[in-house]
C-alpha positions in Angstrom: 0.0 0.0 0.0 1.2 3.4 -0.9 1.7 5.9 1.9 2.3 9.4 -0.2 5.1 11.1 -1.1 7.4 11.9 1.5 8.5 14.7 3.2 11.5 15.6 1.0 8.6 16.1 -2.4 6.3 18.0 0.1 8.9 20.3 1.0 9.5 20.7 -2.6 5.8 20.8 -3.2 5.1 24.0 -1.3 7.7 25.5 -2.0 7.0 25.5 -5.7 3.7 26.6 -4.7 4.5 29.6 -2.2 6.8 30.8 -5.3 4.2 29.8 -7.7 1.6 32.5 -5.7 3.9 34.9 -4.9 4.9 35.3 -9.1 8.4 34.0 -8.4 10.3 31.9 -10.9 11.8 29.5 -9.2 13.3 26.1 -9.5 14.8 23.7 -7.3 18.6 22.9 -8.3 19.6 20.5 -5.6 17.3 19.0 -2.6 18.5 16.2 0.3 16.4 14.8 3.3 18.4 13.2 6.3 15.6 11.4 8.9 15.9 12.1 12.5 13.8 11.3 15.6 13.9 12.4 19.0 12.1 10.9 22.1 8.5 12.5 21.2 9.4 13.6 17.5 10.1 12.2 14.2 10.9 14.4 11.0 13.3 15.1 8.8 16.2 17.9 7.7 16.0 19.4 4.5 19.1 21.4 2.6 17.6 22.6 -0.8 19.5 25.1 -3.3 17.1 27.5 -5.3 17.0 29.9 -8.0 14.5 32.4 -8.3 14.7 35.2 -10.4 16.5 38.3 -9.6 13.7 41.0 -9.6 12.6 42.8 -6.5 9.5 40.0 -5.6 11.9 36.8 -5.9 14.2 38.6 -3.7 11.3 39.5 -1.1 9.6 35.8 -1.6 12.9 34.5 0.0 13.5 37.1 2.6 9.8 36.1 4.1 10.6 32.7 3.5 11.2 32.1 7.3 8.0 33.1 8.5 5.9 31.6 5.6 3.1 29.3 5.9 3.6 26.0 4.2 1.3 23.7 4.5 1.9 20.4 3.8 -0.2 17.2 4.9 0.5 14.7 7.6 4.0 17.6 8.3 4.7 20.5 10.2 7.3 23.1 8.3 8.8 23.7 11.9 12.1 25.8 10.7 12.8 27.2 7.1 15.8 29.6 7.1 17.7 31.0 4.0 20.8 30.1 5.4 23.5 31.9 2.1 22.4 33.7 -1.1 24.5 34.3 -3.8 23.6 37.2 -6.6 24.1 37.0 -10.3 23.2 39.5 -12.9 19.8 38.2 -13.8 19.1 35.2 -11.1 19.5 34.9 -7.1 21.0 31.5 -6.1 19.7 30.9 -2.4 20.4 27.8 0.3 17.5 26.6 2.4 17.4 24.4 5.5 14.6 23.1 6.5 13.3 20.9 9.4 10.1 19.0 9.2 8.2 16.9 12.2 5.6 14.4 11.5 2.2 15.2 12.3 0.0 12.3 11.2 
């Protein structure tokens, strides 16, 4: 029985679709999950590299990125932090970590 993608394609999932609504091109270049657990928490860490397009709204998408809601079902986005940028003439390459916990 299938159980769903997992957390590393719904991280990429809502991120595609935060960018998506905000008007942001923006692709995924490189994207790695680790697992972890803890006593009362099971999730995963996420380390994507993005690029979204050098205008003023790709550069503001990512500065909110931290503090935007991404839902995703059966996880919690509990941290999402730009964590280095790097700016080219017509594109913004960005780092992202994540951490997700299971909710479901």
């Amino acid at each position: 029985m299938a159980r769903g993608p997992d957390a590393g394609a719904l991280v990429e999932r809502a991120l595609n679709l935060s960018a998506a609504a905000a008007g942001v091109p923006m692709r995924i270049v490189e994207a790695s999950a680790t697992r972890w657990a803890s006593a009362t928490f099971a999730g995963a860490r996420h380390v994507l590299d993005l690029e979204v397009g050098g205008d003023r709204a790709s550069r503001a998408w990512l500065g909110a990125l931290g503090e935007a809601e991404l839902p995703m079902r059966g996880q919690l986005m509990a941290d999402c932090t730009v964590v280095a940028t790097r700016v080219g003439e017509r594109s913004v390459c960005a780092r992202v970590e994540a951490l997700t916990v299971e909710t479901a």
